[in-house]
C-alpha positions as CSV (number, residue, x, y, z in Angstrom):
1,X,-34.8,47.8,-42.0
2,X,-36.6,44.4,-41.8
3,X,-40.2,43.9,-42.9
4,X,-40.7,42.8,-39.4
5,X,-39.9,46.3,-38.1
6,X,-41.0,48.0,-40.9
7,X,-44.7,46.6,-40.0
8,X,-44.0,49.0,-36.5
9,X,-44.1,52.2,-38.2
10,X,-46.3,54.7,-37.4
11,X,-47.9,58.0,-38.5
12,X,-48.4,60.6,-36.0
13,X,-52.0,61.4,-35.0
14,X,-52.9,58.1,-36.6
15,X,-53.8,55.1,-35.4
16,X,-54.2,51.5,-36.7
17,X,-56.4,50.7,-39.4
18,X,-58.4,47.1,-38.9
19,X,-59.9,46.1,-42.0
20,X,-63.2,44.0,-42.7
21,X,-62.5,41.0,-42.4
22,X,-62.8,40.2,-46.1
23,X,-60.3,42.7,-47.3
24,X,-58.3,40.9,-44.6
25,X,-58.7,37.5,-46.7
26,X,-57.4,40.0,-49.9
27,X,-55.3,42.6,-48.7
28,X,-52.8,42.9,-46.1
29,X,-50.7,45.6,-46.7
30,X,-47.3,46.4,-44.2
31,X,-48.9,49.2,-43.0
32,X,-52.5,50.6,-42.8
33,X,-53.4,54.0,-40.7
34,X,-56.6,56.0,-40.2
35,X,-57.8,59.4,-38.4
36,X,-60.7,60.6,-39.4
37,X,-61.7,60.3,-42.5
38,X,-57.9,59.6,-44.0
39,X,-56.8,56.5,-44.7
40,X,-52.6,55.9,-45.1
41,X,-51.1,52.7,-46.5
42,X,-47.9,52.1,-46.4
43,X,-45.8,49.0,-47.9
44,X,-41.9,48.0,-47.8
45,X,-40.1,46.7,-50.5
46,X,-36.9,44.6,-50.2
47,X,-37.1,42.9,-53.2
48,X,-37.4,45.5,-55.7
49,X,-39.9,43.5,-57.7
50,X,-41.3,45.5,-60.0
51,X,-44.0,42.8,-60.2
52,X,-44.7,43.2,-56.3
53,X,-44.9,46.6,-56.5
54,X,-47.6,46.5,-59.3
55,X,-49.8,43.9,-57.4
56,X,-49.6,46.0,-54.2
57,X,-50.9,49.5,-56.3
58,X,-53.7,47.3,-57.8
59,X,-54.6,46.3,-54.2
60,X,-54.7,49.6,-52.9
61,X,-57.4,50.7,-55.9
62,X,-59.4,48.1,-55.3
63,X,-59.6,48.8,-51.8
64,X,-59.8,53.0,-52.8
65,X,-62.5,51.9,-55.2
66,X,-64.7,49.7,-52.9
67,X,-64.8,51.8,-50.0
68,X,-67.2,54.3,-48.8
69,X,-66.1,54.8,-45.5
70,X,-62.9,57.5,-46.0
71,X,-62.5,60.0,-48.2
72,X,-58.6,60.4,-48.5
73,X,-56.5,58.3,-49.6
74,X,-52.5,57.9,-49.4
75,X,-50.5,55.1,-50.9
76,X,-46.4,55.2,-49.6
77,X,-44.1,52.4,-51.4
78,X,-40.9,52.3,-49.9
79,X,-38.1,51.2,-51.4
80,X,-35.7,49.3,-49.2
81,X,-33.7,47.6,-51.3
82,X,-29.8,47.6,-50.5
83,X,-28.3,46.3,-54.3
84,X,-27.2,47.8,-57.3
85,X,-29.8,47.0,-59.2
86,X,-32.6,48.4,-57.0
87,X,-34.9,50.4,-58.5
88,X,-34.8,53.7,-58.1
89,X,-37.8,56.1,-57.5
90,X,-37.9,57.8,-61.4
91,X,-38.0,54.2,-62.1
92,X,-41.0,52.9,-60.1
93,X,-42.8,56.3,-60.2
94,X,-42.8,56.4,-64.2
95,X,-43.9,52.4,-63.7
96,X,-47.0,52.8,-61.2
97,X,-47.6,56.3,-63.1
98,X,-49.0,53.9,-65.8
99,X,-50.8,51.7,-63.9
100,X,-52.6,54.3,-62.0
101,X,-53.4,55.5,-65.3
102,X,-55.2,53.0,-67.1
103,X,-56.6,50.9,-63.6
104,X,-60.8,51.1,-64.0
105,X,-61.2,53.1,-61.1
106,X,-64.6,55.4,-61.0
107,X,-64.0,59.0,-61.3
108,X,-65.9,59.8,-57.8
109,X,-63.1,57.0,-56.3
110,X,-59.9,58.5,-58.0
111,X,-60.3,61.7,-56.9
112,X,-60.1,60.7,-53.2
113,X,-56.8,59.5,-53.5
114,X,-54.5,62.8,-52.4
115,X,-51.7,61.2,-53.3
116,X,-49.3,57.9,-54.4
117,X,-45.5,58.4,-53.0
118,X,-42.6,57.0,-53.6
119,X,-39.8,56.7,-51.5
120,X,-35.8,55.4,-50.8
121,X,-36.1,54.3,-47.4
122,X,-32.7,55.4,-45.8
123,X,-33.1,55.4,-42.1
124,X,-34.8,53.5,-39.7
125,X,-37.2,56.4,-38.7
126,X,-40.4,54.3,-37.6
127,X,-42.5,57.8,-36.9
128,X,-43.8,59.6,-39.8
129,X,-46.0,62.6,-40.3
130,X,-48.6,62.9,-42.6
131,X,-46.7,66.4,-43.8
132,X,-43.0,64.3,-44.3
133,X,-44.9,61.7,-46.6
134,X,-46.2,64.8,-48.8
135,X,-42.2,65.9,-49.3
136,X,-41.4,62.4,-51.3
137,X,-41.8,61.8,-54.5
138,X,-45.6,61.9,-56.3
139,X,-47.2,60.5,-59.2
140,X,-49.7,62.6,-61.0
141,X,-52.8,62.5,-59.9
């Protein structure tokens, strides 16, 4: 799937989330949902960078940790990556496990985020639930 299409996907019962305008200037992940008081990002990965994928986690703290608006959090990172030498979700969990670990996030902040996922993309499903996402791979929180 393209980043292009990717950028279409949607979570049901959600709609689009438009951020301030400077976490626009910062932040601009593939994918950004709201209903209610939730909050679902969503980003693609092509690449594989493990680089990329680390940058994109600290972006969603900082945003988790500035924002008083929500109060549930959900990061998604999937990995769409077609070679041999993409990384795999063990991989890239046991990765942003450690950065989600030792990021300065207050306590109050951390414990809004419900949950970080990790999956192989392998379809071109653009409609997700919010109960599908929960099914994928999880860091501790």
């Amino acid at each position: 799937m393209s980043d292009k299409d990717f950028k279409q996907s949607q979570i049901e019962g959600f709609e689009k989330l438009n951020l301030s305008k400077e976490w626009r200037e910062k932040y601009n992940p593939d994918v950004a949902v709201k209903k209610d008081k939730t909050v679902i990002i969503m980003e693609s990965s092509s690449t594989g960078d493990r680089k990329v994928h680390i940058g994109e986690l600290a972006q969603f703290l900082a945003f988790v940790n500035s924002d008083t608006e929500y109060e549930e959090f959900y990061y998604v990172l999937f990995l769409c990556g077609v070679s041999e030498n993409s990384p795999k979700e063990a991989t890239e969990l046991s990765r942003l496990q450690f950065y989600y670990d030792n990021y300065p996030i207050s306590k109050n902040r951390r414990e809004k985020i419900k949950g970080i996922y990790i999956k192989e993309k392998k379809s071109d499903k653009l409609t997700l639930t919010l109960d599908e996402i929960k099914k994928y791979e999880c860091i501790s929180l």
